[in-house]
N, C-alpha and C positions, 0 to 999 in steps of 0.2 A: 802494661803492668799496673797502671794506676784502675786503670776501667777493672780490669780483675780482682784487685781489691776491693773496689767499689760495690760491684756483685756481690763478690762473696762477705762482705758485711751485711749485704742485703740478706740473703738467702740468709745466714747465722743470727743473726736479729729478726727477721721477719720470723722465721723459726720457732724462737722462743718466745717472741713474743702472742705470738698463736697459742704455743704449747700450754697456755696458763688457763687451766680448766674452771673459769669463771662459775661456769653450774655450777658443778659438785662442790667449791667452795663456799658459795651464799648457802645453795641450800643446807650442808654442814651447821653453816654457821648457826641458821636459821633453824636448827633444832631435829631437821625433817632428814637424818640418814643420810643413806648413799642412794645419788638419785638414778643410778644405773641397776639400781635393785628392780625397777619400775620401769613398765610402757616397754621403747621401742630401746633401752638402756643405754640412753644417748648423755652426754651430758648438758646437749644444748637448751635451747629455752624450751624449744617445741616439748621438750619430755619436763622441763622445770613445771612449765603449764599444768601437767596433769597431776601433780600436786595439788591444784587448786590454789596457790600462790601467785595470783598474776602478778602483783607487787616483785615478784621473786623471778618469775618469767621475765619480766618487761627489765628488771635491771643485767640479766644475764644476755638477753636479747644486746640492750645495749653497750654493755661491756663487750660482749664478744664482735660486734661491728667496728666498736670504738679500735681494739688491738688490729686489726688489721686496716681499719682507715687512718690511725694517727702514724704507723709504721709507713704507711704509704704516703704520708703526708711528710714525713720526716725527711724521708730516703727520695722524695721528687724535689723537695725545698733543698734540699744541700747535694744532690747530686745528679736532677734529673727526673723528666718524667716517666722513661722505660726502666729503671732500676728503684724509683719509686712505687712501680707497679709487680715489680718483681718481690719487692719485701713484701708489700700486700698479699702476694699469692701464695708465698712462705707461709706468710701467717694461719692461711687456708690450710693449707698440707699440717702446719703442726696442729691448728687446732683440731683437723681428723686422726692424726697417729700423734699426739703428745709424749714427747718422752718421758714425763713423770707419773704416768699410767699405763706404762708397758702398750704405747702406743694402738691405746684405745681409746678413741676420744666422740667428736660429735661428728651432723654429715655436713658443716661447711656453709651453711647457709646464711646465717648470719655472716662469717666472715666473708663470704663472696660478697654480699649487699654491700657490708658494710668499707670494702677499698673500691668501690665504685664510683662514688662522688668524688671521690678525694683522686682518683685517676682518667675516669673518664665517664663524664656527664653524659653525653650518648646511651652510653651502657645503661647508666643510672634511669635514664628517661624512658627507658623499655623496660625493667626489671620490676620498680615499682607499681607502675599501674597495672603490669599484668599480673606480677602476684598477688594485690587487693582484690581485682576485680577476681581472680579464679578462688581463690580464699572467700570472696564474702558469698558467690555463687555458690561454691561447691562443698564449703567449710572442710576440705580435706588439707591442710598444710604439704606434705608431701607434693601432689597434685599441681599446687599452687609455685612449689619450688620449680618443681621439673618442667612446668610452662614455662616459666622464666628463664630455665636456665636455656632450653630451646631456642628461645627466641633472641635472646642477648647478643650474642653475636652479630647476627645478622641484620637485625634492627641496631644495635650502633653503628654498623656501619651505611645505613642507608640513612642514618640521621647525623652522619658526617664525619664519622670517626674512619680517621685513613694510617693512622700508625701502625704500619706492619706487626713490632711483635707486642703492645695490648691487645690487636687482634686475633694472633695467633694465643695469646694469653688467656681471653677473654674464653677460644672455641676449648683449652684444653682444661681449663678449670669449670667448665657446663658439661663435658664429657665426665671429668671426675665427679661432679655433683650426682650423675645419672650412676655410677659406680658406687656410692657410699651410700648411694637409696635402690638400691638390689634388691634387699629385703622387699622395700616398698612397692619399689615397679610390681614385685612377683604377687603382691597380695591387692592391688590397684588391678592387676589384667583378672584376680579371683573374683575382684568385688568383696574384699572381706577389709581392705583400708579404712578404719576408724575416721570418723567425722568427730568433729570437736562439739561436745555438746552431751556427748556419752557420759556416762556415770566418771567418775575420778574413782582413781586408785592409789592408797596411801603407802607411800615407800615404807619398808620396812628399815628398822634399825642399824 
């Protein structure tokens, strides 16, 4: 009874704690519209970017890691580290279907990065160098996700992560991320996926 409490705080906190659509609120704030007017009409950084606000990017980049690594940091410090990793993934799902946006939100990638470290350093230690290195080669962000999330799995655990369900955590939140970049995969197999570097486009009002 206690252990299912325990979850289901997780799941309801991780939740909303994702759910808090950090883009669209800076850049509000910040003068520049609704940032779903624009690009790939995400709320996450990757579409904050094409504002040409990296300032604006890079805090939304960080905020939306921070919500689902400090949940995950929360919910392993006072109950564990599989129900710690489970708020973290919460926070993934809400930050893609938020329920204060009629569960339209971003594709997850910050939030997957960012309950990595705070759950499993393995994961972490595959995740980053291959999305820098496909990112500075290929300058395609999508691209750059979708290696990572490939590979995370399987490279944690050959670098010594043996906890069945982060495992099993880890393979079905890199299947979701390949889900919520559909669009992308479909314009990556066209050749028509935007490189970073292209003209910017300014949100509208």
């Amino acid at each position: 009874m206690q252990a299912s409490i325990e979850y289901g705080a997780a799941v309801v906190c991780g939740y909303l704690a994702g759910s808090i659509p950090f883009g669209l609120l800076i850049t509000r704030a910040a003068g520049l519209g609704d940032i779903r007017a624009i690009g790939s009409k995400s709320i996450g950084a990757t579409n904050v970017l094409r504002t040409g606000r990296k300032d604006l990017a890079l805090a939304t980049l960080l905020l939306d890691s921070l919500k689902a690594g400090l949940v995950a940091f929360a919910f392993t410090h006072l109950f564990g580290r599989e129900i710690g990793f489970v708020a973290g993934a919460m926070a993934f799902v809400g930050h893609c279907y938020p329920v204060w946006l009629g569960f339209k939100g971003g594709k997850g990638v910050a939030t997957y990065a960012g309950l990595l470290p705070f759950t499993t350093l393995p994961g972490f230690f595959v995740a980053a160098p291959v999305w820098l290195i496909v990112f500075a080669v290929t300058r395609i962000s999508s691209l750059a996700a979708l290696t990572a999330a490939v590979l995370v799995p399987t490279g944690a655990w050959l670098l010594g992560e043996r906890n069945t369900v982060v495992l099993a955590g880890l393979t079905l939140l890199s299947l979701f991320v390949f889900f919520t970049h559909r669009a992308n995969l479909s314009r990556l197999f066209k050749g028509t996926e935007p490189r970073f570097g292209t003209p910017k486009v300014k949100p509208e009002a």
